[in-house]
N, CA and C of each residue as an Amber inpcrd file, in Angstrom:
protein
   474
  27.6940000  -3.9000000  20.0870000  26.6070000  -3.5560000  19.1850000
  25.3060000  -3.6810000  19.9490000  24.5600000  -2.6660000  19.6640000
  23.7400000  -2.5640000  20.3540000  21.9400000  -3.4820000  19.7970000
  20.8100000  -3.8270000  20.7990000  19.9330000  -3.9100000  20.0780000
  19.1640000  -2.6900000  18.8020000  18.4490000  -3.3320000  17.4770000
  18.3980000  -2.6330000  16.4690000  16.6220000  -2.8110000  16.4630000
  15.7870000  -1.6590000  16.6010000  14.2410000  -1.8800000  16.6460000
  13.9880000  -1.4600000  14.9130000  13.4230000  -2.6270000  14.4480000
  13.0050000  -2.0820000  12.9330000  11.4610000  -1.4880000  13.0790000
  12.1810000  -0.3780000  11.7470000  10.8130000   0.7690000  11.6400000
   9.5220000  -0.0570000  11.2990000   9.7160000  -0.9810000  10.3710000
   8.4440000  -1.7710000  10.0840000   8.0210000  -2.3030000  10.7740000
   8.5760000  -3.4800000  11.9960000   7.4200000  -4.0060000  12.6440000
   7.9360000  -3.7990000  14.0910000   8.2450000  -2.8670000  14.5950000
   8.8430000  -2.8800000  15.9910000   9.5880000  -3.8030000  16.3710000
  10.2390000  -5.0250000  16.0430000  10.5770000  -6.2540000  16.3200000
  12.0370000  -5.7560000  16.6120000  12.8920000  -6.1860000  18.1010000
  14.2370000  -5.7250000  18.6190000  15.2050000  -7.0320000  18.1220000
  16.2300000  -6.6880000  17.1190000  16.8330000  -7.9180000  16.9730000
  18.2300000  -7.6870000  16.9150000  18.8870000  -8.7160000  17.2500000
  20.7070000  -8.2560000  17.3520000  21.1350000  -7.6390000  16.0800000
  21.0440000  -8.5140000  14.6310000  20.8200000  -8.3580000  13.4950000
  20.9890000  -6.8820000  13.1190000  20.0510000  -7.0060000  13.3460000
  19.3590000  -5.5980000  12.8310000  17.8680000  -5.8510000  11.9090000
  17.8720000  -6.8100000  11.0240000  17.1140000  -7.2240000  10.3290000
  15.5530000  -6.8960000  10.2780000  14.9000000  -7.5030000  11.6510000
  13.5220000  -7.6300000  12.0830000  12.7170000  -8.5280000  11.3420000
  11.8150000  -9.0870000  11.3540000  10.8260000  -9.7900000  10.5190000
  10.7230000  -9.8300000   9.4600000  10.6400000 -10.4680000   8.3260000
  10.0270000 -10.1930000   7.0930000   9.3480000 -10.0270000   7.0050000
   8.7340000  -8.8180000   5.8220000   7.3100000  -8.6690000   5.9180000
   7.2800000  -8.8220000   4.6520000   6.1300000  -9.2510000   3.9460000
   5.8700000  -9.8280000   2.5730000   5.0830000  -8.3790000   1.9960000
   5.4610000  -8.5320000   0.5330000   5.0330000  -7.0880000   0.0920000
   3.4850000  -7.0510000  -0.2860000   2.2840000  -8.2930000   0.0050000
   1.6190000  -8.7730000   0.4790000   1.1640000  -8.0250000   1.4950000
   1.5330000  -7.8890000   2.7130000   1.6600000  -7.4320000   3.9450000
   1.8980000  -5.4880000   4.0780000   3.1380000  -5.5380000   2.7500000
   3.4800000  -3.9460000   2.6320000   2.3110000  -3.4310000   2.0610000
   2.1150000  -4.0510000   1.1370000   0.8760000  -3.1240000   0.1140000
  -0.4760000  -3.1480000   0.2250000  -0.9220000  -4.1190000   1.9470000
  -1.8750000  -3.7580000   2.6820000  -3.3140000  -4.5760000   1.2070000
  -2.4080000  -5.4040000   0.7380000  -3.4140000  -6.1660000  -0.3400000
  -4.0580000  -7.5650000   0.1040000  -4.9260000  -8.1930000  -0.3620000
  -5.5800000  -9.6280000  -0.2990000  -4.6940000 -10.6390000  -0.7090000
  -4.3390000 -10.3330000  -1.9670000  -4.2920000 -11.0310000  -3.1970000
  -2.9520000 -11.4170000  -2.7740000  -2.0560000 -12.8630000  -3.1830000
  -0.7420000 -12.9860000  -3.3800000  -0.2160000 -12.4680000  -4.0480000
   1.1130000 -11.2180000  -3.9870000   1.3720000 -10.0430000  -4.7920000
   2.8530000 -11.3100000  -5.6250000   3.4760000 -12.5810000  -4.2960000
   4.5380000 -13.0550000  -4.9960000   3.9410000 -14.3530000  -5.9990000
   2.4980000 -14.6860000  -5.8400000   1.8020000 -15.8520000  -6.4870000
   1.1630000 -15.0340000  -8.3960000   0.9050000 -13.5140000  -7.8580000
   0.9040000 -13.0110000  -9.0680000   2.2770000 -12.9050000  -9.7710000
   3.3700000 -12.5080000  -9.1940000   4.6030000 -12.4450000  -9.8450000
   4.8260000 -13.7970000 -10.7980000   4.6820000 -14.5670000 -10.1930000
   5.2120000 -15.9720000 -10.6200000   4.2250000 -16.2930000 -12.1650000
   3.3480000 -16.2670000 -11.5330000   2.1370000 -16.3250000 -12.9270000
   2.2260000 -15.0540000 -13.7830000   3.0040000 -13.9870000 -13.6580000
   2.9460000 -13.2630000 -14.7240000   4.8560000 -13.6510000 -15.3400000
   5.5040000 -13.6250000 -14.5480000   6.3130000 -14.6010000 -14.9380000
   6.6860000 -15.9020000 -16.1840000   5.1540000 -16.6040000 -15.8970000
   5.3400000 -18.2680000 -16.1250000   4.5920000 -17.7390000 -18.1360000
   3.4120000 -16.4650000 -17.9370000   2.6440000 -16.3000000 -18.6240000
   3.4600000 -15.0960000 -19.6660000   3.7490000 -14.1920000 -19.5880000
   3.7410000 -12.6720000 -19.9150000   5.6890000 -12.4360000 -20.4530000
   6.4570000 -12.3250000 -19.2350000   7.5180000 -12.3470000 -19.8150000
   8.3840000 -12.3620000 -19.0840000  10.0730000 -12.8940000 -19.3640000
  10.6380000 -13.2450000 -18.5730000  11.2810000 -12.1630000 -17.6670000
  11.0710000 -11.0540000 -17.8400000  11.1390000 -10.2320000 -16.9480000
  10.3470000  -9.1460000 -16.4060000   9.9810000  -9.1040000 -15.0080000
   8.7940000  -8.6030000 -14.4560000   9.4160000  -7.6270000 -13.7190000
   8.9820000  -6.1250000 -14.1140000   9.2290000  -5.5230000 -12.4760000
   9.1450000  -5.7440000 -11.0350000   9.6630000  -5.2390000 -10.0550000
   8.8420000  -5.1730000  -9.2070000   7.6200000  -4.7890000  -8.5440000
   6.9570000  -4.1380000  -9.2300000   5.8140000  -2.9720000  -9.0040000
   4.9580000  -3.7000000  -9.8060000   5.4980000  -4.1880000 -10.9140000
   4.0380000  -4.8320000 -11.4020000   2.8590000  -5.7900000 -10.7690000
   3.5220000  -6.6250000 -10.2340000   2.6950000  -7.2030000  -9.6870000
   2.1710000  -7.0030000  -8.6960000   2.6900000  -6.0210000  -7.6530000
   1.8530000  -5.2850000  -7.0930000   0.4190000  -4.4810000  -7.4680000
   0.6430000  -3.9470000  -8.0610000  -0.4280000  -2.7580000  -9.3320000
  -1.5090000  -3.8430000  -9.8240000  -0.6640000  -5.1370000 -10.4000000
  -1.7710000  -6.0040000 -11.0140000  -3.1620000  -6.7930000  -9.3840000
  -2.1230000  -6.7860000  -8.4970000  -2.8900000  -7.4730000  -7.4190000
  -3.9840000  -6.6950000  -6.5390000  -3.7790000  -5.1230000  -7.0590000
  -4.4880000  -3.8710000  -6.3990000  -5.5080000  -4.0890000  -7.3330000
  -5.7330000  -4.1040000  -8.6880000  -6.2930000  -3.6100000  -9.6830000
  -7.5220000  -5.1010000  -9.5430000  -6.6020000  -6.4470000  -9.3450000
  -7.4740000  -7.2840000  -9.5570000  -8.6810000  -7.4110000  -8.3870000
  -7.7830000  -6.8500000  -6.8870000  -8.5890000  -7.0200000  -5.3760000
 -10.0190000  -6.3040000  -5.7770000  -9.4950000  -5.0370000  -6.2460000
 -10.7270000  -3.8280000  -6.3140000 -11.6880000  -4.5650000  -7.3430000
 -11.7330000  -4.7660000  -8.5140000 -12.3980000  -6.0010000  -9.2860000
 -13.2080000  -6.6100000  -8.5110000 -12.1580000  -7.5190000  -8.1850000
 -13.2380000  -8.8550000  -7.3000000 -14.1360000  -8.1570000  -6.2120000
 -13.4220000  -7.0520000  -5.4510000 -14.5030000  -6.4240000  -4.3350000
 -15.8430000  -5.6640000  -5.2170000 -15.3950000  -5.0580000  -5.8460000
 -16.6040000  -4.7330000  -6.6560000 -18.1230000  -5.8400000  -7.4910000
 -17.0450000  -6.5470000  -7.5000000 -18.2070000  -7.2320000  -8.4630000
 -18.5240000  -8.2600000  -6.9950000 -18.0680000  -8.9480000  -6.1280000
 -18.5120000  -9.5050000  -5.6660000 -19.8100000  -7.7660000  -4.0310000
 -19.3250000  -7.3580000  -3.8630000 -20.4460000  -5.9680000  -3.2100000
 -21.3370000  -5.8620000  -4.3140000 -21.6960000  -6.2440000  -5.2060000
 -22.8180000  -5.8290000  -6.2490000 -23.7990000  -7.3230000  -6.0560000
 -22.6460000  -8.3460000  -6.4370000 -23.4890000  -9.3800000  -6.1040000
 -24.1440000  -9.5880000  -4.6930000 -23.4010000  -9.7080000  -3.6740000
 -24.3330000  -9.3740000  -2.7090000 -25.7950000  -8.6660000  -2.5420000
 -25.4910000  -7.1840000  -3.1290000 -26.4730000  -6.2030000  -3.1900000
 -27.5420000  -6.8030000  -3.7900000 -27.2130000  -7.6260000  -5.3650000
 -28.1980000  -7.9860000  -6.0280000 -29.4050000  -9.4230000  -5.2540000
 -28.2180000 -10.1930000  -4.3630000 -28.8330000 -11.4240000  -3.3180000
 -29.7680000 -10.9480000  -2.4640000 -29.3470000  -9.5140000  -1.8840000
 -30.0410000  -8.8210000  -0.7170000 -31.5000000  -8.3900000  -1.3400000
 -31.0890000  -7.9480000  -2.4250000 -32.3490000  -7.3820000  -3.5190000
 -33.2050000  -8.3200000  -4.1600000 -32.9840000  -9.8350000  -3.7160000
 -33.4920000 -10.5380000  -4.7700000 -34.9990000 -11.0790000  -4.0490000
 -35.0840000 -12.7290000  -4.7200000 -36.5430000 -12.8820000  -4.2500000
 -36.6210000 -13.1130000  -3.1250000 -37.9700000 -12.8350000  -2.0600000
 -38.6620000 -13.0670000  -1.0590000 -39.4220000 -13.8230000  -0.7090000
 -39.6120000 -14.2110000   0.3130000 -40.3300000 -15.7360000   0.8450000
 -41.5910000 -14.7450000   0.9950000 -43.2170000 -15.2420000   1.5130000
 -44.4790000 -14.5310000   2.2120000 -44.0240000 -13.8570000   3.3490000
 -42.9880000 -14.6710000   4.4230000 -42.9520000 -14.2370000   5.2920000
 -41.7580000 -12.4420000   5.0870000 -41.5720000 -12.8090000   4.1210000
 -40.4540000 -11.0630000   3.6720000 -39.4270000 -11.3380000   3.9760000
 -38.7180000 -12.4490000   4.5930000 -37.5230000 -13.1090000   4.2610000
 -36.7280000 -13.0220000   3.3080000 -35.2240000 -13.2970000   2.8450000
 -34.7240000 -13.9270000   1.7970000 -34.8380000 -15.5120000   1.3930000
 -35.3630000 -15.6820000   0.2170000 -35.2130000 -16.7930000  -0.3320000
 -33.8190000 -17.4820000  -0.4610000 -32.9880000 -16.5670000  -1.0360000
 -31.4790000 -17.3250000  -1.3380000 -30.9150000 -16.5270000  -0.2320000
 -29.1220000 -16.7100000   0.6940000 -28.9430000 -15.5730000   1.9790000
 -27.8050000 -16.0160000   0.7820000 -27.2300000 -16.7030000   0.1940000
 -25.9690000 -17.3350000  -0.3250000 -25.5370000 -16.3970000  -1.7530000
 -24.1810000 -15.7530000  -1.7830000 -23.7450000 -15.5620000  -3.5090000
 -23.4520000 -16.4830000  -4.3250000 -24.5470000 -17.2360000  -5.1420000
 -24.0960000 -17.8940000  -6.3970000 -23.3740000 -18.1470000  -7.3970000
 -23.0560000 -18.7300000  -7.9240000 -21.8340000 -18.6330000  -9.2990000
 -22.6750000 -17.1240000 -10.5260000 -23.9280000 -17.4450000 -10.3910000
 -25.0700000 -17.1240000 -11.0920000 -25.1490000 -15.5250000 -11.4850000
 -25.2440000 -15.6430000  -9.7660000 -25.5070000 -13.9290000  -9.1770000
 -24.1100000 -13.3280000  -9.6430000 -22.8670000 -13.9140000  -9.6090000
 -21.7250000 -13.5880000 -10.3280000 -21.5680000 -13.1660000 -11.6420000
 -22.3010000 -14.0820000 -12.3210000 -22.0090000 -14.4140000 -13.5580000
 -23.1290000 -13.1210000 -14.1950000 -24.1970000 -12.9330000 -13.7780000
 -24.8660000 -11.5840000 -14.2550000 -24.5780000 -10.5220000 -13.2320000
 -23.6090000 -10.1940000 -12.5530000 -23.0840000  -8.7960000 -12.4430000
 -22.2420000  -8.8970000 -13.4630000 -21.4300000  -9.6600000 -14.0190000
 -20.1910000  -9.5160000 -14.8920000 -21.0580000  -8.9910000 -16.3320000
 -21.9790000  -9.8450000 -16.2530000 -22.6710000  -9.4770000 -17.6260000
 -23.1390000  -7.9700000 -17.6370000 -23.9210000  -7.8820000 -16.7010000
 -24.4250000  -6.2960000 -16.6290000 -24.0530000  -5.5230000 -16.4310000
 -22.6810000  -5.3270000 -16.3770000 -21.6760000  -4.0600000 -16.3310000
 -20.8340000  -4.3540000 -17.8000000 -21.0830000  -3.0630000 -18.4030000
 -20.4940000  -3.3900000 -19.5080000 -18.8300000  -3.4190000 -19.4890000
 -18.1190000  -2.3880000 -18.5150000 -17.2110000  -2.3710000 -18.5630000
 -16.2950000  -4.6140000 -18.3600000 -16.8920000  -4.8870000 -17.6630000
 -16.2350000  -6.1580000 -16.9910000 -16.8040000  -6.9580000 -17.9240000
 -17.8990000  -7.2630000 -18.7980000 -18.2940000  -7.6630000 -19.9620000
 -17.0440000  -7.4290000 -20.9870000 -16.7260000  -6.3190000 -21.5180000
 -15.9250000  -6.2910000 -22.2260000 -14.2530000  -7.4940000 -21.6070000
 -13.8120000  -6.6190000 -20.6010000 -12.8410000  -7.4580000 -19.6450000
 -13.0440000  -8.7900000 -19.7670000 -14.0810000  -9.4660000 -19.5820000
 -14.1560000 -11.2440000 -19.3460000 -14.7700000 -11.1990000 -21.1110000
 -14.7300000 -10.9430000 -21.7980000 -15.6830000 -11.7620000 -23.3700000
 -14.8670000 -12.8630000 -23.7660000 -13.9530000 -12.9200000 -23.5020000
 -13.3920000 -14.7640000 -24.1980000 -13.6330000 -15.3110000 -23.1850000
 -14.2550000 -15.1270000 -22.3070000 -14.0550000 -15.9050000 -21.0460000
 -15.5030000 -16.5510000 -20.8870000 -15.2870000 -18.3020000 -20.9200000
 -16.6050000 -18.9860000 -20.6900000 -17.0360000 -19.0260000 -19.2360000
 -18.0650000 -18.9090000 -19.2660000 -18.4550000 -18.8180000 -17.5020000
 -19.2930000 -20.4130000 -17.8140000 -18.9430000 -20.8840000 -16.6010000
 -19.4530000 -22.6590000 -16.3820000 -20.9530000 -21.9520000 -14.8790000
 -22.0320000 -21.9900000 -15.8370000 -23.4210000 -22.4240000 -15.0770000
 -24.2800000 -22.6540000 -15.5040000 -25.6820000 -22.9810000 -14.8530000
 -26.5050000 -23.9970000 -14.9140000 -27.9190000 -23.3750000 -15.8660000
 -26.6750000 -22.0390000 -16.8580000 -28.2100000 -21.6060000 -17.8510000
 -27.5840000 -22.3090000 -19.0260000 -29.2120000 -22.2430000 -19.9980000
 -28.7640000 -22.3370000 -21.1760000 -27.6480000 -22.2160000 -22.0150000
 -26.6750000 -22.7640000 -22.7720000 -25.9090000 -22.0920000 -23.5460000
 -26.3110000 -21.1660000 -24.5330000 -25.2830000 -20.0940000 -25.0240000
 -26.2160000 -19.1290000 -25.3820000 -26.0830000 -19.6220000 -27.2170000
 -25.3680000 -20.1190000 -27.1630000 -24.6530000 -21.1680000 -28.8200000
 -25.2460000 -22.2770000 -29.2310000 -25.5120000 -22.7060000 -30.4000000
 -25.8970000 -23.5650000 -30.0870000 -24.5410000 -24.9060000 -29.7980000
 -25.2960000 -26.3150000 -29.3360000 -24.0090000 -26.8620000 -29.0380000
 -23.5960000 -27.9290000 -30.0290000 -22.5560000 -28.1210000 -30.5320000
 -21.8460000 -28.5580000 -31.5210000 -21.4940000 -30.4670000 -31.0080000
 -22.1210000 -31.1800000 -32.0240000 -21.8600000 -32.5170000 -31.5790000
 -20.8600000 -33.0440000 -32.0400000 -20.1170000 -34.3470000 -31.8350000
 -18.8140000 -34.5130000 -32.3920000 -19.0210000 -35.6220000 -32.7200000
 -18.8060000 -35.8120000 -34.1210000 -19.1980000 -36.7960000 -35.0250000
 -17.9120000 -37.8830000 -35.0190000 -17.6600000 -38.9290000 -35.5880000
 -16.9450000 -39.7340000 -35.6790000 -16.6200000 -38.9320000 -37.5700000
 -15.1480000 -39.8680000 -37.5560000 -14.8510000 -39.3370000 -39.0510000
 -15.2890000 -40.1430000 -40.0990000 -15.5710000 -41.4730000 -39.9210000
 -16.3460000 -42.1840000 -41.1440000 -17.6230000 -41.2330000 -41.2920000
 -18.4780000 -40.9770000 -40.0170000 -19.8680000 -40.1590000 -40.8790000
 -19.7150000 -39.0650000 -41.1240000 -18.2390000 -37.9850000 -41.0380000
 -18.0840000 -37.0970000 -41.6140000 -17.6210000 -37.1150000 -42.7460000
 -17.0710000 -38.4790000 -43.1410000 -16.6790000 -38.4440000 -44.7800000
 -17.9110000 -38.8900000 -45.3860000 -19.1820000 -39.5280000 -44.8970000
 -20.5640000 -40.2980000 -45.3030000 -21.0830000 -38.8090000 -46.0040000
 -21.4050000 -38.0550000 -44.6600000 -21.9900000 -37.1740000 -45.0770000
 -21.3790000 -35.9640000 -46.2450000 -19.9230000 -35.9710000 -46.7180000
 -19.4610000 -34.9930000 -47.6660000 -19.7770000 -35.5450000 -49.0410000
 -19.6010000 -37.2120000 -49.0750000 -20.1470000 -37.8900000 -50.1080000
 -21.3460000 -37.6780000 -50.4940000 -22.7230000 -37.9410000 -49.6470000
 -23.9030000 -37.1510000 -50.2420000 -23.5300000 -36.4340000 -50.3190000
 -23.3970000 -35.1040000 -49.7540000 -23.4050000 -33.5270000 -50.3160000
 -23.0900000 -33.9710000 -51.8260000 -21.5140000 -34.2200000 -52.5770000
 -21.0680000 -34.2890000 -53.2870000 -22.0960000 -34.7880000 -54.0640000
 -23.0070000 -35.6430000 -54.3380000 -23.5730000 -36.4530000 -54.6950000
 -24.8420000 -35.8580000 -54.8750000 -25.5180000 -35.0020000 -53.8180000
 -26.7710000 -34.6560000 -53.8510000 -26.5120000 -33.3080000 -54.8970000
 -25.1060000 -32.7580000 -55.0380000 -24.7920000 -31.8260000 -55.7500000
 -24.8090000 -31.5860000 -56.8410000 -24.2580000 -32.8400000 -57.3780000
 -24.0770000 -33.1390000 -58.6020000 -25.2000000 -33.8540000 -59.4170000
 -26.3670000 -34.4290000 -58.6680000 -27.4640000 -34.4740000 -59.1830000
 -27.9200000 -33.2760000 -59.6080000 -27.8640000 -32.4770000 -58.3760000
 -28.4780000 -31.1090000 -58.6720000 -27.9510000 -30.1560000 -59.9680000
 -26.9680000 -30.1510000 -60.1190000 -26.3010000 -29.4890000 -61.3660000
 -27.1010000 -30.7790000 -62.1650000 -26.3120000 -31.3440000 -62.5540000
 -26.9560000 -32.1600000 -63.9330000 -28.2110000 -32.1210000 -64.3560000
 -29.7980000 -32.0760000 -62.8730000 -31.0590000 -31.5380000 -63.6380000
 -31.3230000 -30.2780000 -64.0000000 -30.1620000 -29.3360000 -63.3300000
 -30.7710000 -27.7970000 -63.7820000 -29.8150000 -27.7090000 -65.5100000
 -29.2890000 -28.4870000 -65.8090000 -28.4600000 -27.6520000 -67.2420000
 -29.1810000 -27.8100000 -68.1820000 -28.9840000 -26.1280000 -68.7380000
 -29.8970000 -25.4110000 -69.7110000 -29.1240000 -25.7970000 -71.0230000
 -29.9230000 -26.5670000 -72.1130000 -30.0720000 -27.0670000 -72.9280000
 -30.0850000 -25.8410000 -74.1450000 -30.6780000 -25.0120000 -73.4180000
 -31.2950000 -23.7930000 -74.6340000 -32.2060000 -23.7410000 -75.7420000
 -32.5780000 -25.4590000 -75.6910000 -33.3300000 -25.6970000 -76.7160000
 -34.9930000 -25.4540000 -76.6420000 -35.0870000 -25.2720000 -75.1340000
 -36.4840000 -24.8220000 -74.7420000 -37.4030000 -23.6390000 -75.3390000
């Protein structure tokens, strides 16, 4: 038997076999195509094509390249020192977080999705009471309520 050269990576092996190449590697992607499998797997359902997670890891690369080439653009575009410098050279969580906003399409895409930075919330924020002063406070209500009915009843005799 002779040596066997595989078409994929030139590699000469008795086998025949040659290297593994990860479909990672085949589909010329960033993204972990077998780390997406697993998580669509663990998430979605117990049976996954093969192609899917490929498709999902293309779809997500182009995403992230997009929105992160905008953010850039927007860093490059942003404020200036006297000397005409950049003030910030760095992409922020920030600069992220308003490309996502300002494209409506990826707005729609992320809306349940809380983004963690250093603006305002846009809600207001909700404090968390203990349950004795949440039963304190239903008692007044109840109380301030029922005052209230009892001075407004119309007598008719007026």
């Amino acid at each position: 038997m002779g040596k066997v050269v595989s078409k994929a990576t030139g590699n000469c092996t008795m086998s025949g076999r040659g290297k593994t190449i990860s479909r990672q590697a085949k589909a010329g992607v960033t993204l972990s195509v077998a780390r997406i499998a697993k998580l669509l797997r663990k998430s979605r359902a117990a049976y996954v094509s093969s192609r899917a997670p490929l498709y999902v890891a293309g779809v997500a690369e182009t995403i992230v390249d997009s929105v992160v080439k905008q953010a850039a653009e927007n860093v490059r575009n942003g404020q200036r020192n006297g000397k005409g410098g950049l003030v910030f050279n760095r992409i922020n969580s920030i600069d992220v977080i308003n490309v996502v906003r300002s494209d409506p399409d990826l707005a729609r895409l992320c809306a349940g999705f809380a983004f963690a930075s250093n603006r305002r919330p846009t809600k207001p924020m909700v404090h968390i009471t203990s349950a004795q002063d949440m039963v304190a406070r239903r008692k007044k209500r109840s109380e301030d309520k029922d005052a209230n009915d009892k001075s407004s009843i119309n007598t008719g005799l007026d």
